[in-house]
C-alpha positions, 0 to 999 in steps of 0.5 A: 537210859539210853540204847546201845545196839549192834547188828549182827548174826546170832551163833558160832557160824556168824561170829567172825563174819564182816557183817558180825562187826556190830556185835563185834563193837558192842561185845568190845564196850561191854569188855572195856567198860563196867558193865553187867554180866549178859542176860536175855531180854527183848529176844536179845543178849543185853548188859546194863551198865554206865559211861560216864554217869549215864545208864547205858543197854547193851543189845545184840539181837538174837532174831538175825539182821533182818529182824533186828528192830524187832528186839531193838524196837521192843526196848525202846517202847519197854523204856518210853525212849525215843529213837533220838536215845538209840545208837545202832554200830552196823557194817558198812560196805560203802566205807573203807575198811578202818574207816569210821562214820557217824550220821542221824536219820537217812535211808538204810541203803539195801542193810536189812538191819537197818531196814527193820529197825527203820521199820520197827523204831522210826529213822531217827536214831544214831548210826556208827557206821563201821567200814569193812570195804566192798569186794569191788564187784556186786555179784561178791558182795554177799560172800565178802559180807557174811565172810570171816575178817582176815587175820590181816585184818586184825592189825586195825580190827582190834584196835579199832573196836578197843577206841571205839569202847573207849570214846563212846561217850562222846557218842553220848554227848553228841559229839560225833565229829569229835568221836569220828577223829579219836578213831580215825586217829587211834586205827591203823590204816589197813594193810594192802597187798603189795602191787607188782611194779612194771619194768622202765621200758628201755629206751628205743634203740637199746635193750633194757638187758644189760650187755658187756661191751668190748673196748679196743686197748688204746695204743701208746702216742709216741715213743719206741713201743709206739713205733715197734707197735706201728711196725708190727700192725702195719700202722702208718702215719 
């Protein structure tokens, strides 16, 4: 057996937040693969099913995030599992929206999620990292997390998930690397607002503003309408 967890925030309130995007993985593997219908268990949603031969559990904690080992922990001891048998799919603000990543143990780095599981299993469990970007300022940071994705968005969003469900079993055979480009091959880059370009500055002298120019008609070389030409303006040789 083994645990497949993702964090998130219980309720219709949550549901579509950045932070959400844990859930949001799980409920895609659940959609995508053979699994059970959802019951209640370890103060968690949960689904039994396989990937590719392997008994898998599905969990969304229902405690909020920042008790979410409660329910995760409680799992894997019901189990006799270890933390090596635990993959938690997470947001992550220090990545790049799109952007996937896929690391053993380390620090929680200020995830409350993460920070309790820690607390409750132990560090050594799997995380999938999943980027949802960072507003650029720490004072937005907790609109920009517990903030619903754009509809924008969901030109990588789906279709990330979606392969996210479909190679989760390279997950299983510790393959990260190898899961890490299936997705960064299969989503989209998300798309930029675009940037407002700045006119060429005009070169000194002139105006960067075009302007008609005023040309004096060429008068003929030679000839007699040369020289009735002449006459009449007063022209001399």
């Amino acid at each position: 057996m083994r645990i497949f967890a993702g964090l998130g925030n219980p309720g219709a309130k949550y549901h579509a937040n950045r932070h959400n995007i844990g859930f949001m993985a799980i409920d895609a593997i659940h959609r995508k693969l053979p699994f059970g219908p959802w019951s209640k268990k370890f103060k968690s949603e949960i689904s039994e099913g396989e990937i590719d031969g392997e008994k898998i559990l599905l969990m969304k904690p229902q405690t909020f995030m920042n008790l979410s080992g409660e329910a995760v922990g409680d799992a894997m001891r019901f189990y006799k599992l270890t933390p090596a048998d635990i993959v938690v799919f997470h947001d992550e603000l220090d990545l790049p929206a799109a952007k996937v990543r896929v690391k053993t143990g380390g620090g929680h780095g200020g995830h409350n999620g993460l920070k309790s599981i820690d607390a409750h299993c132990g560090r050594d469990y799997r995380r999938v990292r999943l980027g949802i970007g960072h507003p650029g300022v720490k004072e937005m940071v907790h609109n920009h997390v517990l903030g619903d994705f754009h509809k924008v968005d969901q030109t990588w969003l789906e279709p990330l998930l979606d392969d996210i469900a479909l190679n989760a079993g390279l997950l299983l055979k510790g393959d990260g690397s190898q899961f890490m480009n299936k997705i960064s091959g299969a989503a989209p880059e998300p798309k930029k607002k675009p940037e407002a370009t700045e006119a060429k500055p005009a070169p000194a002298g002139k105006s960067h503003i075009h302007q008609a120019r005023s040309h004096k008609p060429a008068l003929p070389a030679s000839g007699p309408m040369a020289e009735m030409l002449k006459k009449l303006l007063g022209k001399k040789d």
